[in-house]
N, C-alpha and C positions, 0 to 999 in steps of 0.2 A: 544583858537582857535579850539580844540580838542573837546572843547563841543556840544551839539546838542541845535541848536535852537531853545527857545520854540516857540510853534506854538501860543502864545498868546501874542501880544504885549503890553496893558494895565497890567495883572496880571504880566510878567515875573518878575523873581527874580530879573537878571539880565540886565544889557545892554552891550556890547561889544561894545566900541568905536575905531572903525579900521582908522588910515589912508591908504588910496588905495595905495598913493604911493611910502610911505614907509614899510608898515607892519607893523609900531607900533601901540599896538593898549593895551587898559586896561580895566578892568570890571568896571564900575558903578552899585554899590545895588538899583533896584529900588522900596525900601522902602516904598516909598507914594504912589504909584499907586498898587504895590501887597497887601497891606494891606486894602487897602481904599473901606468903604462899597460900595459906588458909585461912576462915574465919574474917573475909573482908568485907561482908556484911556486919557481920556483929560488932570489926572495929568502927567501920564509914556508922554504926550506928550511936556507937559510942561519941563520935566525935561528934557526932549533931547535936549529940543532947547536950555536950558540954557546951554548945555554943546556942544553946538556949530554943532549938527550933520547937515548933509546935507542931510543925506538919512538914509532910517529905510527900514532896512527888517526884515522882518516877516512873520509869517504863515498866521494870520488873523489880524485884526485891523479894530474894528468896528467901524460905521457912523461919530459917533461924535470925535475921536481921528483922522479921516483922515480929516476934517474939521481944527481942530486944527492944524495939520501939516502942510496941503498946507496952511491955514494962514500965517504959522509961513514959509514956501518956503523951506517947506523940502519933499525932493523925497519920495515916497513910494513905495514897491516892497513887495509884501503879496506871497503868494501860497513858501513862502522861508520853504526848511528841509534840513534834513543832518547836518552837523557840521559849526560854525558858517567860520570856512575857505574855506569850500565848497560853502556856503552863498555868499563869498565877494568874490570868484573866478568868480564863474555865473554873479555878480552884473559887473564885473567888462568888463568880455564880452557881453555885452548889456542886461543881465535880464530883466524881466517884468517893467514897472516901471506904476504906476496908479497916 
């Protein structure tokens, strides 16, 4: 939760999956999309939904991965920095949401 959130949502290493209402919350690698020549928005988007998220914040998240998510009915919140608990404090008091 002490980490800084990358500003790329397709390449990040990671994902951090918070419940809001509890705090619990654990890292997912995201492997398939940080590595992937192409298309590593649409994969990092594919993996969230598999893993149940409702909302992605992030710094940026280009065309085609925001596509992919509102498909898929999950929130989006871009222009997110600071540490990923800073992240999910702002989200939690109404943030940006696209």
């Amino acid at each position: 939760m002490d980490s800084p959130v990358d500003p790329r949502f397709g390449r990040a290493a990671w994902f951090v999956l918070v419940d809001t209402e509890t705090g619990e919350h654990r890292a997912v690698e995201n492997a398939a999309g940080r590595d992937a020549g192409h298309g590593a928005g649409i994969m990092a988007a594919q993996t969230v939904s598999s893993l149940g998220a409702e909302a992605v914040l992030t710094g940026e998240c280009g065309p085609k991965a925001v596509d992919a998510l509102k498909k898929a009915g999950i929130k989006i919140r871009t222009q997110a920095s600071g540490t990923v608990a800073q992240t999910v404090d702002a989200f939690k008091k109404g943030g940006m949401i696209v």
